[in-house]
N, CA, C and O atoms as CSV, one atom per row, in Angstrom:
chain,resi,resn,atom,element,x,y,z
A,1,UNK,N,N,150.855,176.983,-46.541
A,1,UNK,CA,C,149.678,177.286,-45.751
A,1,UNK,C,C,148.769,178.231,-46.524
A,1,UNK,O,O,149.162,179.033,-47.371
A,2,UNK,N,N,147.683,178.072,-46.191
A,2,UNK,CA,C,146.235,179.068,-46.701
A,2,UNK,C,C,146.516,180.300,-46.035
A,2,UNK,O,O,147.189,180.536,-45.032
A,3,UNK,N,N,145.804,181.099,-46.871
A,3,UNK,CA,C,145.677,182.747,-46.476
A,3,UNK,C,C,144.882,183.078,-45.453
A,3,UNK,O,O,144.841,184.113,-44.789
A,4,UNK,N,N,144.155,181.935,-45.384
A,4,UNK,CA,C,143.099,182.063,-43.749
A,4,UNK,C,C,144.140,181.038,-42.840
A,4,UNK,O,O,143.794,181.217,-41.673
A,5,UNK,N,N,144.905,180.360,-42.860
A,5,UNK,CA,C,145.469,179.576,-41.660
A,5,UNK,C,C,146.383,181.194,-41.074
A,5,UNK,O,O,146.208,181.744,-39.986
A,6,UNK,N,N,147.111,181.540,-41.924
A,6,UNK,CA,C,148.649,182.867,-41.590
A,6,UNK,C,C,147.735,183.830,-41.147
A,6,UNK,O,O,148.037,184.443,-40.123
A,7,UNK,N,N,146.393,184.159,-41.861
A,7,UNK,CA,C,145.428,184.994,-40.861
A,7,UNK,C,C,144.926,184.244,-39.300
A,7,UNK,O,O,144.872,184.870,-38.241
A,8,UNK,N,N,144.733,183.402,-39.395
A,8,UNK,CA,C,144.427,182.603,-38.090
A,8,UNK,C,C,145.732,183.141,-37.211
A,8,UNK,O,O,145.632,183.664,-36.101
A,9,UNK,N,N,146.689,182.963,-37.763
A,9,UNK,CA,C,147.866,182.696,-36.925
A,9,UNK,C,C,148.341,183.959,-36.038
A,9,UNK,O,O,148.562,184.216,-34.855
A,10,UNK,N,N,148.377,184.717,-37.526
A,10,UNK,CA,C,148.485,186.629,-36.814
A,10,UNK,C,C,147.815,187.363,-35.406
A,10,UNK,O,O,148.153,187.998,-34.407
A,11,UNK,N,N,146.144,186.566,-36.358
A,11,UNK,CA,C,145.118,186.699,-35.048
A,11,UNK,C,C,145.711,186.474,-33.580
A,11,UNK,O,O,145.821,187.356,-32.728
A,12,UNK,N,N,146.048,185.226,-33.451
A,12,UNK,CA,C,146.285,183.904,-32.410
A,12,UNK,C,C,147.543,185.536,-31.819
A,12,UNK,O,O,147.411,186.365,-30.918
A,13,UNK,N,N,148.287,185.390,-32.539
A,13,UNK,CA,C,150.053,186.336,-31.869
A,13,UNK,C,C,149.318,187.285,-31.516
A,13,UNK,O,O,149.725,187.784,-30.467
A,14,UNK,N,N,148.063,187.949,-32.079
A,14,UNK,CA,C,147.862,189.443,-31.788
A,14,UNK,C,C,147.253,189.082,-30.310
A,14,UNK,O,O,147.599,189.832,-29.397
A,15,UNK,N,N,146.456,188.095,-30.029
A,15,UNK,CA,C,145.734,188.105,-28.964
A,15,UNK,C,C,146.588,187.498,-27.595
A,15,UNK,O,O,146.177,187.726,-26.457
A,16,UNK,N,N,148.032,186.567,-27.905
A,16,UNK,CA,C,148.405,186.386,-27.266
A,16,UNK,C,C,149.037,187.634,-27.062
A,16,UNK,O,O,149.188,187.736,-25.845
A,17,UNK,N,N,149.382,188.409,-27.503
A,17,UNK,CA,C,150.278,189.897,-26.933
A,17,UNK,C,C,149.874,190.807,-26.648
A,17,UNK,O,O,150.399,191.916,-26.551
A,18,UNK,N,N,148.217,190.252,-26.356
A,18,UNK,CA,C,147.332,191.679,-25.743
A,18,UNK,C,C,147.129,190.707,-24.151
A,18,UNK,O,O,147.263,191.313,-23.088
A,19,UNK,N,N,146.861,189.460,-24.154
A,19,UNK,CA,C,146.857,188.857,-23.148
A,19,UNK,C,C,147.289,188.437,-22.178
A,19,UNK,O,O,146.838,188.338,-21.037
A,20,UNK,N,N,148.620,188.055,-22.843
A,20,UNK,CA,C,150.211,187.303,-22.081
A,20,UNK,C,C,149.666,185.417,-22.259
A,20,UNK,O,O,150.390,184.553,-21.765
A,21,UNK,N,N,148.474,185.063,-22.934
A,21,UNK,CA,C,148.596,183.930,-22.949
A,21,UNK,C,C,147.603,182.995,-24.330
A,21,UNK,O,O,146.749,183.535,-25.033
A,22,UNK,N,N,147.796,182.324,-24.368
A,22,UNK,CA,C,147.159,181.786,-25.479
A,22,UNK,C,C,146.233,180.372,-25.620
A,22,UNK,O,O,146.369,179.276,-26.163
A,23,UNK,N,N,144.908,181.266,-24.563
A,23,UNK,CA,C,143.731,180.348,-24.194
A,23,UNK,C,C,142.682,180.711,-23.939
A,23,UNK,O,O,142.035,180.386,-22.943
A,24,UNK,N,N,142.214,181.747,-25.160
A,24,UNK,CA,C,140.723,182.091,-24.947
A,24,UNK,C,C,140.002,181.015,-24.870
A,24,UNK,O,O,140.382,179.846,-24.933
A,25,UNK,N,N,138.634,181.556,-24.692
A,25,UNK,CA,C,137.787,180.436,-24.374
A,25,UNK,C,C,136.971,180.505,-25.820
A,25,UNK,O,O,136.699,181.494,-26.499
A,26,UNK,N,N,136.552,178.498,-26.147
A,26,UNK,CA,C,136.022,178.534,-27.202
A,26,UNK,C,C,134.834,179.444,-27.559
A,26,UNK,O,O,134.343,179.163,-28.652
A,27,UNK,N,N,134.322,180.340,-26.986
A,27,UNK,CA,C,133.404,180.973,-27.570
A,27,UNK,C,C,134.276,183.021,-27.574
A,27,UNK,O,O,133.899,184.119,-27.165
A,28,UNK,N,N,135.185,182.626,-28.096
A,28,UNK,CA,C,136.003,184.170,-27.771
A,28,UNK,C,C,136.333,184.206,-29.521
A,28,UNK,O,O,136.944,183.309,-30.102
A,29,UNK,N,N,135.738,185.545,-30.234
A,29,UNK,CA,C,135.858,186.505,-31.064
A,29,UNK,C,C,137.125,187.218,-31.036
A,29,UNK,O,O,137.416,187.708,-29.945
A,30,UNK,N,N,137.990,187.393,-32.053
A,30,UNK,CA,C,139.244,188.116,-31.886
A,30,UNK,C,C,139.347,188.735,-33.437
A,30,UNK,O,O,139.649,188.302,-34.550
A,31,UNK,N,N,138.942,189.930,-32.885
A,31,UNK,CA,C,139.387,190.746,-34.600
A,31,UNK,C,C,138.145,189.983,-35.852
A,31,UNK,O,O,138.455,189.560,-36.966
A,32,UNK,N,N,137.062,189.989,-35.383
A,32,UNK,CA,C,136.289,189.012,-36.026
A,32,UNK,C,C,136.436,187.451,-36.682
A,32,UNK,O,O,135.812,186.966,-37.626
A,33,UNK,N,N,137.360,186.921,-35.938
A,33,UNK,CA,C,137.376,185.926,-36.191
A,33,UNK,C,C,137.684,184.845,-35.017
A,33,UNK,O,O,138.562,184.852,-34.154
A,34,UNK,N,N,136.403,183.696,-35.357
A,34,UNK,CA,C,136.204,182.857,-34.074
A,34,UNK,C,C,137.529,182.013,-33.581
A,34,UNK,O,O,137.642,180.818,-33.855
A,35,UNK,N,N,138.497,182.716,-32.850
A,35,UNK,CA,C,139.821,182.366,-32.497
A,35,UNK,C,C,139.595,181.270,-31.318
A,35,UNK,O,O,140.406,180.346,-31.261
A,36,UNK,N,N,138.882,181.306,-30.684
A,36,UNK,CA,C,138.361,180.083,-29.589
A,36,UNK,C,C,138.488,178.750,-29.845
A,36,UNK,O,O,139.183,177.822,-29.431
A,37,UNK,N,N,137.290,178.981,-30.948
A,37,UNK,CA,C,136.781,177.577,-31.539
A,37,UNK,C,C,137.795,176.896,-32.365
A,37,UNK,O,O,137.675,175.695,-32.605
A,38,UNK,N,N,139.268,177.919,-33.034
A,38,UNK,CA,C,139.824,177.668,-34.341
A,38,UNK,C,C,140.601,176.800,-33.433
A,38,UNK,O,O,140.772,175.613,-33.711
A,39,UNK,N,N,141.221,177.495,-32.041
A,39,UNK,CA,C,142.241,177.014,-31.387
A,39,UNK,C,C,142.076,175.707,-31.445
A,39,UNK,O,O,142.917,174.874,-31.781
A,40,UNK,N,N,140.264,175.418,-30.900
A,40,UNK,CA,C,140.137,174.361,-29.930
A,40,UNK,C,C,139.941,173.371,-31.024
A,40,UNK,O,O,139.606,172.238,-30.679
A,41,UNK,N,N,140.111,173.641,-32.380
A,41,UNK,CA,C,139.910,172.478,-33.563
A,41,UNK,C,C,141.679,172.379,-34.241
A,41,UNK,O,O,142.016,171.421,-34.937
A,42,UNK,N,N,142.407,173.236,-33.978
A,42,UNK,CA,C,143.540,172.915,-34.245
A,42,UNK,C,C,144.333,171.878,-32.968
A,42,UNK,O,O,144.975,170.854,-33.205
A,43,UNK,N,N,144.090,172.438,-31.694
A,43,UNK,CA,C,144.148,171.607,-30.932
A,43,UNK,C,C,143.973,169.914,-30.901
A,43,UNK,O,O,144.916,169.151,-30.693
A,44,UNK,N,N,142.490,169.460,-31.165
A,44,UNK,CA,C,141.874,168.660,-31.122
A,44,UNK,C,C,142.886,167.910,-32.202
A,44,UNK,O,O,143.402,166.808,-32.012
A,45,UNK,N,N,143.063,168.758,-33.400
A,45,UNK,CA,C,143.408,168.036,-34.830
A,45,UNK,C,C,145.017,167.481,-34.781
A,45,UNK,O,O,145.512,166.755,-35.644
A,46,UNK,N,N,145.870,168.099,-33.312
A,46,UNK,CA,C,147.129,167.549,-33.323
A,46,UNK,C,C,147.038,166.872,-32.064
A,46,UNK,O,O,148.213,166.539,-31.911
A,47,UNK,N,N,146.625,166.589,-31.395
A,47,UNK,CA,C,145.957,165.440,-30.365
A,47,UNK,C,C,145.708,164.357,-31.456
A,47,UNK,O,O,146.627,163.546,-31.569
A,48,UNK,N,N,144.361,164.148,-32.494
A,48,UNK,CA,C,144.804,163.418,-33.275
A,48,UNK,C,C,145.828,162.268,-33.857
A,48,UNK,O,O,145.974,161.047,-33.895
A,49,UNK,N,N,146.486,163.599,-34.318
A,49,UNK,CA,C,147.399,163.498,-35.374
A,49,UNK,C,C,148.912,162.660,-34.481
A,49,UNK,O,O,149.692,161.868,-35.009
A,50,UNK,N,N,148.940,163.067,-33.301
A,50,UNK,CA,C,149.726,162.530,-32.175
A,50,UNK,C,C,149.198,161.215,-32.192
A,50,UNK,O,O,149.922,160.487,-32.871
A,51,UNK,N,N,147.872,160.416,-31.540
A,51,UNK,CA,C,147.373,159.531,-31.274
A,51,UNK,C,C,147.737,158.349,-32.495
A,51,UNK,O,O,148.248,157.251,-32.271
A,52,UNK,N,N,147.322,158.898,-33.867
A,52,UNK,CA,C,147.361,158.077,-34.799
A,52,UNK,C,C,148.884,157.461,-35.241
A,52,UNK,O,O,149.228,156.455,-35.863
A,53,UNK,N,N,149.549,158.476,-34.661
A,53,UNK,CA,C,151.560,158.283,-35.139
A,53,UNK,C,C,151.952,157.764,-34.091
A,53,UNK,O,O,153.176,157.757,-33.961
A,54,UNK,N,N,151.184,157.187,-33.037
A,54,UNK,CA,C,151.572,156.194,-31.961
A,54,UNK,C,C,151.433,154.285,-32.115
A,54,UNK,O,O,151.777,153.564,-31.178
């Protein structure tokens, strides 16, 4: 993995353990980085990735 995905990721744990959950909304900033939007494209990208291995 990239040095920005394990930063993504840290982000993602830090905000789920300030929250209790892990579903900001796509327009939500976390530690300066657009954690919303990242979710909602990693999301999207294993929806995908599911669809196509069917």
């Amino acid at each position: 993995m990239t040095t920005i995905v394990l930063r993504h990721i840290a982000v993602a744990r830090d905000y789920a353990n300030v929250h209790g959950h892990l579903l900001p909304g796509n327009s939500v900033v976390w530690d300066g980085y657009a954690l919303g939007t990242w979710l909602k494209n990693q999301r999207a990208g294993a929806k995908k990735a599911r669809e196509n291995a069917a």
